[in-house]
MARGU-191585 format. One record per residue (C-alpha): x, y, z. Coordinates in steps of 0.5 Angstrom, whole numbers, plus 500, padded with zeros to 3 digits. Layout:
# MARGU-191585
    u    v    w
    X    Y    Z
...
***
This chain:
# MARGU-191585
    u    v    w
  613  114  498
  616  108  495
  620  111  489
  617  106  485
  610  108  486
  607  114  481
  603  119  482
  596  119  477
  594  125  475
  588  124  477
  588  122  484
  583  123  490
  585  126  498
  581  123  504
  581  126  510
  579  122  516
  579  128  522
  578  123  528
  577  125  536
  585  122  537
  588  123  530
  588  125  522
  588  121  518
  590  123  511
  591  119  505
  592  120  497
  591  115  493
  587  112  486
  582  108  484
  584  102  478
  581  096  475
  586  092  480
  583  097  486
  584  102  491
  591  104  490
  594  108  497
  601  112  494
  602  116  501
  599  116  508
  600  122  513
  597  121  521
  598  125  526
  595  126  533
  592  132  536
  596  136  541
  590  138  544
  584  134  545
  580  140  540
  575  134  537
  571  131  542
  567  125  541
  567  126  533
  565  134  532
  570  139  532
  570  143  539
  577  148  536
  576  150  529
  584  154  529
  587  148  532
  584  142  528
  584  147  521
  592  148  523
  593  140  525
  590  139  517
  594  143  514
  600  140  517
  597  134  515
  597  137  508
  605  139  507
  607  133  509
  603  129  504
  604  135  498
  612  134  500
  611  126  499
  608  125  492
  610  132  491
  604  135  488
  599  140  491
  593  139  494
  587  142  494
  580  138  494
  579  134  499
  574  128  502
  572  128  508
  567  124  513
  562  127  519
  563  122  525
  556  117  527
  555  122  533
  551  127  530
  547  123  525
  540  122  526
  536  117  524
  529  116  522
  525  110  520
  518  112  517
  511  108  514
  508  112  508
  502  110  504
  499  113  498
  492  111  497
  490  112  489
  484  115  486
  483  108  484
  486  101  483
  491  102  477
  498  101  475
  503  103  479
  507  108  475
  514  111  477
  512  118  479
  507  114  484
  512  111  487
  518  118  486
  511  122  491
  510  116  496
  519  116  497
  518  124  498
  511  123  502
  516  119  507
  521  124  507
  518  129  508
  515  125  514
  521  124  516
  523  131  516
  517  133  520
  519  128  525
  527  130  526
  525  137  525
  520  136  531
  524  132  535
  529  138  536
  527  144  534
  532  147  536
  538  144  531
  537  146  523
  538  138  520
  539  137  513
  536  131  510
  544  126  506
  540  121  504
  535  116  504
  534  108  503
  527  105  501
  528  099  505
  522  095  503
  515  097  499
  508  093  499
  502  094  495
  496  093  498
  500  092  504
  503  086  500
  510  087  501
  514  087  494
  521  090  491
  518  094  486
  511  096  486
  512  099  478
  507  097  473
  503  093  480
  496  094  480
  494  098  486
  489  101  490
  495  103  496
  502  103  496
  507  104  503
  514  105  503
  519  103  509
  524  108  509
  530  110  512
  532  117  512
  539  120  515
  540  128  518
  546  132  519
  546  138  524
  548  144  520
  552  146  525
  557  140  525
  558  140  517
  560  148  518
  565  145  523
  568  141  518
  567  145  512
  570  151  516
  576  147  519
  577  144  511
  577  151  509
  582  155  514
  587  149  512
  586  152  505
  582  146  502
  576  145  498
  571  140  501
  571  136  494
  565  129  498
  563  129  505
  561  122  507
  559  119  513
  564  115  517
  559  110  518
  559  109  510
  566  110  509
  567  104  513
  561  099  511
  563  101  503
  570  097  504
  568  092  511
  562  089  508
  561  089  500
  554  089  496
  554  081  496
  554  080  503
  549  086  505
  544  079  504
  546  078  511
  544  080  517
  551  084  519
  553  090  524
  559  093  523
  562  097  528
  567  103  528
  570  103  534
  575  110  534
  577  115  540
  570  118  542
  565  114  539
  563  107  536
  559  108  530
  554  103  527
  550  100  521
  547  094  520
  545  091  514
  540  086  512
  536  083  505
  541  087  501
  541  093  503
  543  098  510
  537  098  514
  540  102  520
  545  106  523
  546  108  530
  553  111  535
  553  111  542
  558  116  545
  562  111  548
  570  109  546
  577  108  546
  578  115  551
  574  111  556
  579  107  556
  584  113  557
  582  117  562
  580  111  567
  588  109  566
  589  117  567
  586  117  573
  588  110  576
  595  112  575
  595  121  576
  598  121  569
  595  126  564
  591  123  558
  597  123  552
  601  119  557
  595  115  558
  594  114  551
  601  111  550
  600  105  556
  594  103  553
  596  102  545
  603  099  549
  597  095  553
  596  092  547
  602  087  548
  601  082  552
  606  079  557
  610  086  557
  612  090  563
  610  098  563
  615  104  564
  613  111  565
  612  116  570
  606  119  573
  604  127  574
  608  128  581
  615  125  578
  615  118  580
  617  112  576
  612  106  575
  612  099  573
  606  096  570
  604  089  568
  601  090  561
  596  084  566
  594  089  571
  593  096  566
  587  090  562
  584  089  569
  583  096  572
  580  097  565
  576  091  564
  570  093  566
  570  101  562
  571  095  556
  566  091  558
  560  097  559
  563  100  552
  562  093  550
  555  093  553
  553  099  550
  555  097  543
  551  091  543
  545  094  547
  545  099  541
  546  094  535
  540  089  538
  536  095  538
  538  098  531
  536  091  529
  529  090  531
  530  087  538
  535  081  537
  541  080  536
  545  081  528
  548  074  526
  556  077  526
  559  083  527
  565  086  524
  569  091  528
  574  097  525
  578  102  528
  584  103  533
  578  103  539
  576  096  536
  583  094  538
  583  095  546
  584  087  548
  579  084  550
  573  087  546
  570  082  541
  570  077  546
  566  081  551
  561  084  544
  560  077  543
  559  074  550
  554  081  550
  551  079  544
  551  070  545
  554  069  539
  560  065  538
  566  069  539
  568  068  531
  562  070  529
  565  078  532
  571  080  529
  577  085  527
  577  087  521
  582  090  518
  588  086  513
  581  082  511
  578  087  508
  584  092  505
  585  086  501
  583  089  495
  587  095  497
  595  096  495
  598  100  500
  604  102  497
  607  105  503
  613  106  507
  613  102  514
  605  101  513
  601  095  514
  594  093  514
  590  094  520
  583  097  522
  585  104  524
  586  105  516
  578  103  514
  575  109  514
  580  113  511
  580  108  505
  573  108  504
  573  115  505
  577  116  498
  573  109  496
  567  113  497
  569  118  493
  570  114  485
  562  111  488
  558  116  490
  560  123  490
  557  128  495
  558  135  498
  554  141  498
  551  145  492
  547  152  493
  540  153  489
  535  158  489
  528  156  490
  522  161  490
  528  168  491
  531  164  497
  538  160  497
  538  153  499
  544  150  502
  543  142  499
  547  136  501
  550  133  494
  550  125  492
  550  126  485
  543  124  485
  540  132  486
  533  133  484
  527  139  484
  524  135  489
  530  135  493
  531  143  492
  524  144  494
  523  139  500
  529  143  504
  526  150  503
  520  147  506
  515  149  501
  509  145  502
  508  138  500
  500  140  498
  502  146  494
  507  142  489
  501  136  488
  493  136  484
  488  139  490
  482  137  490
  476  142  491
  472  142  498
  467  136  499
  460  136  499
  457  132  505
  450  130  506
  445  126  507
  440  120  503
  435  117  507
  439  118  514
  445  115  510
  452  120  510
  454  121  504
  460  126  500
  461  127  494
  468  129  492
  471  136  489
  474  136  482
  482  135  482
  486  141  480
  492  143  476
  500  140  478
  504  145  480
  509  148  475
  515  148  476
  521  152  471
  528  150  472
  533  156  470
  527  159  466
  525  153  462
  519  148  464
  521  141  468
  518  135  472
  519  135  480
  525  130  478
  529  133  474
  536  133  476
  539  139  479
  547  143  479
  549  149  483
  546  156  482
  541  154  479
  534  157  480
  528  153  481
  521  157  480
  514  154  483
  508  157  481
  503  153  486
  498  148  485
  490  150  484
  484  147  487
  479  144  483
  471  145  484
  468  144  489
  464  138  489
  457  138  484
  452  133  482
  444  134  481
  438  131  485
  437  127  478
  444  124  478
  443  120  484
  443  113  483
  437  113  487
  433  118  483
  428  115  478
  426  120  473
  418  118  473
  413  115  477
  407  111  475
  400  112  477
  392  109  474
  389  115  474
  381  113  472
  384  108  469
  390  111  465
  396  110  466
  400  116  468
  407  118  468
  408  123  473
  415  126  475
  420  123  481
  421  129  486
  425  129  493
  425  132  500
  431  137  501
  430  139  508
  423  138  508
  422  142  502
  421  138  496
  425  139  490
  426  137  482
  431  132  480
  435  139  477
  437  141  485
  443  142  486
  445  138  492
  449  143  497
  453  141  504
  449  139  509
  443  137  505
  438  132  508
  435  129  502
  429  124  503
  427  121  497
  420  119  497
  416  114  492
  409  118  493
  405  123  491
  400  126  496
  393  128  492
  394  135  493
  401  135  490
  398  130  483
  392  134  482
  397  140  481
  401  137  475
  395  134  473
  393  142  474
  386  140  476
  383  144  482
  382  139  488
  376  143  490
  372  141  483
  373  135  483
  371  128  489
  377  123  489
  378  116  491
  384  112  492
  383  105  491
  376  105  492
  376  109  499
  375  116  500
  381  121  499
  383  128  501
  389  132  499
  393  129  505
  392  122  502
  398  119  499
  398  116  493
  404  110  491
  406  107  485
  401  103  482
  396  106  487
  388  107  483
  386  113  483
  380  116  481
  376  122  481
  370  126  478
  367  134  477
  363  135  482
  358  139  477
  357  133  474
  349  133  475
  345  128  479
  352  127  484
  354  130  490
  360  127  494
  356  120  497
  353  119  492
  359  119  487
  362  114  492
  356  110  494
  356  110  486
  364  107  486
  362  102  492
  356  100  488
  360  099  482
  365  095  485
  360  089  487
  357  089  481
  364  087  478
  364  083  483
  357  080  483
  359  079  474
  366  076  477
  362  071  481
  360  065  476
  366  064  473
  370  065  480
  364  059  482
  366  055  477
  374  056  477
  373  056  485
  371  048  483
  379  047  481
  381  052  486
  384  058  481
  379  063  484
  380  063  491
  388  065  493
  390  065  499
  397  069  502
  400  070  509
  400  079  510
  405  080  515
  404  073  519
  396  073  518
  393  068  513
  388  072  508
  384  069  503
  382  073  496
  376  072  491
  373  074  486
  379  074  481
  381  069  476
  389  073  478
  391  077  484
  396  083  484
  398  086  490
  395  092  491
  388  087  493
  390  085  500
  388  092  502
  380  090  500
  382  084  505
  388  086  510
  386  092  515
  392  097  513
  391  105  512
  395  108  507
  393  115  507
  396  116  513
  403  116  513
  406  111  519
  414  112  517
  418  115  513
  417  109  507
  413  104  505
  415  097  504
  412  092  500
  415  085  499
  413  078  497
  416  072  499
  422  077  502
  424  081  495
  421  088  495
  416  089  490
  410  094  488
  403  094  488
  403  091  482
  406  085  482
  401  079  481
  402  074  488
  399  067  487
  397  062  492
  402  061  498
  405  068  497
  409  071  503
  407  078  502
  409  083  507
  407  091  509
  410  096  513
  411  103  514
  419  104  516
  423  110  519
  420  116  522
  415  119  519
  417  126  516
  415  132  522
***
């Protein structure tokens, strides 16, 4: 360390444990930027990380501690927390739709908005769980890309009117085994992981800041074993990605071609990366060889040209099928010669559109450092330490219902986050509706929805708290589940339908007779409660028999007419219809002669009617003429007409039900028997839907 620089009390060590090398850095953060105070890299001796993930979890743990004493002798303090990064490679990500519908079109408000988020979660909990079910994956963090509002997109759908709301969101795992191997490795050192990042986050943090993420960007970190990615577009990161492809590709086709080991292989490609020079060294049998730098970058042109293809394969993919409209490339990898042109030629983008970035980016950092420059192998270390003043991360233990839940940290834990990785079910937490009752209203489905039950509760350390509250480390979080409300209830009077009267003439007296319906044939009062599968008819007639039972007069005691016709016990009777009837012991009468009597009695109000129906008939008031269904009838007699007259002139039966309703319009509106029509009228009667069996 330069003997000008000091050492804070408060500073921050970062660890960037790579597939080559270590990384560790200490440093600190003021209102000028990242301060680096001392810097330690060493190789691995054996290749005891592949691809990013640890494969020896002794040998890397003794590589960290040799780190460790190196930079504890150059700032002379002890270390003892530590940042460190999971590589991209065993990153999982998932991209999901969730939508929401409301009870009703209402604002929107936060809670609405924090349940949509934990629907999409669990979703992509589900799928990440469902693609590997072998792996135990932990949910590290999630980005609501976009939200819409009655599939209208919208930033922010709070105090929107709505009756469905949606979210994009993009959710990212890591493997429990590969955070063990970490933490593991950390703690044989003897350290005590502090923040865990991931190393894709740790690059994009310093490579490409807030203000630039409106851009359609792709960052690549090019290390040993893989190239991690992330793109941004709109203001925030959209994606990530890897492919397990990087510098050691090149290493080991320079291995092979020359029978030299790898180590040896890994000095000619980073002198490869002076152009112009010659190479000196000796293969595996003892012989002495001169390479050109020239030649090493042709027998490895094609390892950098597929790796080249892959990255760019992989950034098109992640961004929806096209192309990004620039790329920045850290990472030792990233300086193999050669490989932005061949990126950008891959992506057909001008070749300044793909560039190393390493000196550009660190601008902000001091490296107050010995003999060390700028470069983009130093990226992701910094941003390791720069991640940790921005947004701290680790694993913290709670208790959830009796079991101990292991929770990826970010500083922004809550309930919510504690229940989803116990994998308590989403329905419990949330007001559940009680069973629907299904059925039928004049052949038409019909449900009615069961009563919303009681939210769960939930208390944190004893005390009563919301799904977002926030939660700390060896807190015990209780749920006591949801209820489910009511079954579904409503009466046959409460049907919209249902009218609580229908009205008949009865020997000329207006009478009000109660409105029943069929439930499955049987026929039932408007305090039926209706019941699953039900199937209601309602009906706007009485027959003879059921109206002579509320009127509570014996059928058998009496001789009935509707609208002046015989009737029996089985004659329907509708609304407005005519109905009379008199005691069969009344003298001088038996069954003929009252309705000889009733016919004689309808043409002698006739024969009264006709001299003023003569003398209107002169103007043309008393004859009316209408059309019944297409045919054209002419009534007389009457200075007005009603409806129900066409049956003394238009052959129609309706003491014999033809269908399941009968229908009465004029001039196509529907209409009862009642209804006054007049000259030119339209008027219509027919029978619809089967008749009841």
């Amino acid at each position: 360390m330069a003997e000008s620089v000091k050492c804070p009390e408060q500073f921050v060590f970062g660890l960037d444990i790579g597939t080559r090398s270590i990384v560790g850095t200490v440093g600190y953060m003021d209102r000028l930027g990242f301060h680096v105070i001392a810097m330690e890299v060493k190789e691995h001796d054996t290749r005891a990380m592949i691809d990013g993930q640890v494969h020896d979890i002794r040998k890397v743990a003794e590589e960290i501690k040799a780190v460790k004493n190196a930079l504890e002798a150059k700032i002379d303090r002890p270390l003892k927390n530590v940042c460190i990064a999971a590589a991209g490679r065993v990153l999982r990500t998932v991209t999901v739709r969730a939508e929401q519908e409301l009870d009703e079109e209402r604002r929107v408000t936060d809670e609405d908005i924090y349940n949509l988020d934990f629907a999409g979660v669990e979703l992509a909990h589900r799928q990440i769980n469902g693609q590997e079910s072998d792996v135990n994956f932990y949910c590290v963090g999630y980005t609501s890309v976009k939200y819409y509002v009655n599939d209208y997109e919208i930033s922010n759908p709070e105090g929107h009117k709505a009756y469905r709301i949606a979210v994009d969101l993009l959710a990212t795992f890591l493997p429990e085994d590969v955070v063990d191997g970490l933490y593991a490795s950390v703690e044989n050192a003897g350290l005590e992981v502090a923040n865990l990042t991931l190393e894709p986050i740790a690059a994009m943090n310093v490579a490409i800041p807030e203000q630039y993420r409106l851009l359609n960007i792709a960052l690549v970190d090019v290390g040993a074993g893989t190239s991690d990615i992330c793109v941004t577009r709109d203001g925030s990161v959209v994606a990530y990605g890897m492919i397990p492809n990087a510098g050691d590709e090149i290493s080991e086709i320079i291995a092979k071609h020359y029978l030299v080991d790898f180590a040896q292989a890994e000095k000619i490609k980073i002198a490869a990366k002076n152009p112009g020079k010659q190479i000196v060294f000796r293969d595996i049998m003892g012989t002495k060889i001169t390479a050109k730098t020239s030649e090493v970058l042709e027998i490895t042109a094609p390892v950098t040209e597929k790796i080249a293809g892959d990255v760019a394969a992989k950034i098109t993919e992640l961004n929806g099928g096209k192309p990004v409209s620039a790329v920045f490339v850290v990472g030792g990898g990233g300086k193999i010669p050669g490989f932005t042109g061949t990126l950008a030629a891959k992506l057909k983008l001008p070749k300044e559109r793909v560039a190393l970035r390493g000196k550009e980016v660190l601008g902000s950092v001091e490296f107050a450092v010995d003999n060390v420059k700028k470069d983009p192998l130093f990226v992701t270390p910094v941003g390791i330490c720069i991640n940790y003043y921005h947004q701290k991360n680790n694993f913290i233990y709670v208790t959830v219902n009796g079991e101990r839940i292991k929770l990826y940290d970010n500083s922004r834990l809550t309930v919510v986050d504690a229940v989803m990785q116990s994998g308590y079910p989403n329905e419990k937490l949330f007001p559940r509706r009680g069973q629907a009752v299904g059925y039928t209203l004049n052949g038409v489905k019909r449900m009615i929805r069961g009563e919303a039950g009681e939210a769960a509760v939930i208390t944190r350390n004893g005390k009563e708290c919301s799904m977002n509250t926030a939660v700390e480390k060896n807190d015990y979080i209780d749920i006591k589940e949801s209820t489910v409300g009511a079954q579904g209830r409503m009466t046959i009077g409460e049907l919209p339908e249902y009218r609580s009267t229908v009205a008949f003439e009865i020997n000329g007296k207006n009478i009000l007779c109660p409105k029943f319906a069929y439930v499955n044939g049987i026929l039932q009062s408007g305090n039926y409660q209706i019941c699953a599968g039900d199937r209601i008819i309602m009906e706007n007639y009485y027959t003879v028999a059921q109206l002579f039972e509320f009127l509570d007069i014996p059928l058998d005691s009496v001789y009935v007419g509707v609208n002046n016709k015989k009737a029996d016990g089985n004659t329907k009777v509708y609304e407005n219809f005519s109905v009379r009837y008199i005691d069969r012991s009344e003298a001088g009468y038996n069954e003929y002669a009252y309705y000889e009597d009733a016919e004689a009695e309808t043409e002698r109000k006739a024969a009264e009617d006709k001299k003023p129906a003569d003398k209107v008939s002169q103007t043309g008031g008393a004859e009316t003429e209408v059309t019944v269904n297409g045919s054209k009838v002419t009534l007389k007699g009457k200075q007005e007409y009603k409806f129900v007259d066409i049956l003394d002139v238009y052959p129609f039966d309706v003491s014999r039900m033809g269908g399941r309703e009968l229908v009465t319009k004029i001039d196509g509106k529907k209409a009862d028997f009642a209804d006054k029509i007049y000259p030119g009228a339209a008027l219509e009667l027919f029978w619809e839907g089967e008749p009841i069996a």
